[in-house]
BADOMI-806934 format. One record per residue (C-alpha): x, y, z. Coordinates in steps of 0.02 Angstrom, whole numbers, plus 50000, padded with zeros to 5 digits. Layout:
// residues N
XYZ...
This chain:
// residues 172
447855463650653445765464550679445865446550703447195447150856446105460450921444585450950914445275434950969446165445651113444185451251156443615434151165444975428651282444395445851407442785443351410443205424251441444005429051578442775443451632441585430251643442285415851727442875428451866440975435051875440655415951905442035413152037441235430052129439515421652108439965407652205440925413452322439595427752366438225415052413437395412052568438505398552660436845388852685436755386452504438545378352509438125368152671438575357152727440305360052709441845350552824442585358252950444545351152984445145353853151447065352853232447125351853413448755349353550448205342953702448055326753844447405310353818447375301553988446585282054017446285272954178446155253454161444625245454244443045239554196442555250254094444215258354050444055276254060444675289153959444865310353976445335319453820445815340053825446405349053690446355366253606446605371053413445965378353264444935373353131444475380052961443575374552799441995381552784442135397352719441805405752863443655409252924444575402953050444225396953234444955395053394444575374853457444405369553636443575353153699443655340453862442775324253838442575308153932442185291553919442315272753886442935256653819443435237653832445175237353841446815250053808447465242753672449465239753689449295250853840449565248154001451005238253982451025224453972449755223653847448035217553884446785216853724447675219453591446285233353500445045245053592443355237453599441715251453589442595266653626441525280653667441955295953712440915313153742441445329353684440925343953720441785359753676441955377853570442185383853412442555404453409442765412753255444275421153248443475435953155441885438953217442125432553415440535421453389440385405353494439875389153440439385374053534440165356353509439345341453582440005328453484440315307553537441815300553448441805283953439442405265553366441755249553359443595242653349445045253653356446725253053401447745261753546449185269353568449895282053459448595281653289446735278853374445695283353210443745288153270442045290253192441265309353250439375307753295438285322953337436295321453368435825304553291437195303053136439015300053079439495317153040441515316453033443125308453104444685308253161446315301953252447205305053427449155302353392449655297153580451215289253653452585291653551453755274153522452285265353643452685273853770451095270553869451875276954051452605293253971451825312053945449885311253909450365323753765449165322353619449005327953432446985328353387446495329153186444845328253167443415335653020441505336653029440085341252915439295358153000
């Protein structure tokens, strides 16, 4: 019987301390965790004008989550760039999107606290593909900090609804 009791001691304070560790860890400063992603969901508009450039106009607003600071409300507008629209307009010029760039600016407020964050943010591709998947790189200041994908154009649908799905993560 002393040895369940001891071996049911050993399995507490087991526990006792692994859940000391988890608090630990959760507890610290988010700077000491950072940087940590941020993953974002967003509904919105994508709409592109062919020309030379193309242009392009991007809305949307979402939430976003994942670094341990709750959750926040998402909205962004961007413009921008690129060589060609991909399958769209119809009939189908280039085949891919050539240098898209596109400049984002927006807000992140946490859902908790009301507090505002700034987004200034390019997202980008070298090569990328248009409609419905368009997969981006996220720059902000000088480096690659996340990316992404606009799901557009359902069935290639190029002259239907602007409509847009956003999914999209950064480092903070």
């Amino acid at each position: 019987m002393t040895n369940r009791i001891h071996i049911g001691f050993r399995h507490a304070a087991l526990g006792l301390l692994l859940a000391c560790a988890l608090v630990a860890a959760i507890a610290a400063p988010s700077s000491a965790l950072s940087p940590l992603p941020i993953t974002c969901t967003a509904a919105g508009t994508v709409t592109t004008v062919p020309g030379t450039p193309d242009a392009w106009s991007v809305s949307g607003q979402g939430s976003c989550q994942g670094d341990l600071q709750g959750t926040y409300f998402l909205s962004f507008t961007g413009a921008g760039t690129s060589e060609g629209l991909g399958l769209c307009p119809a009939p189908p010029g280039d085949i891919v999107v050539q240098k898209l760039s596109i400049g984002v600016i927006g807000t992140l407020t946490n859902a908790a606290t009301g507090v505002t964050t700034a987004l200034a943010q390019t997202w980008f591709a070298p090569l990328t593909v248009y409609p419905v998947g368009t997969p981006f790189l996220i720059r902000e200041g000088g480096g690659v900090v996340g990316a992404g994908s606009i799901f557009n154009h359902i069935f290639l649908n190029c002259s239907g609804s602007p409509v847009a799905q956003f999914t999209f993560g950064f480092l903070t």
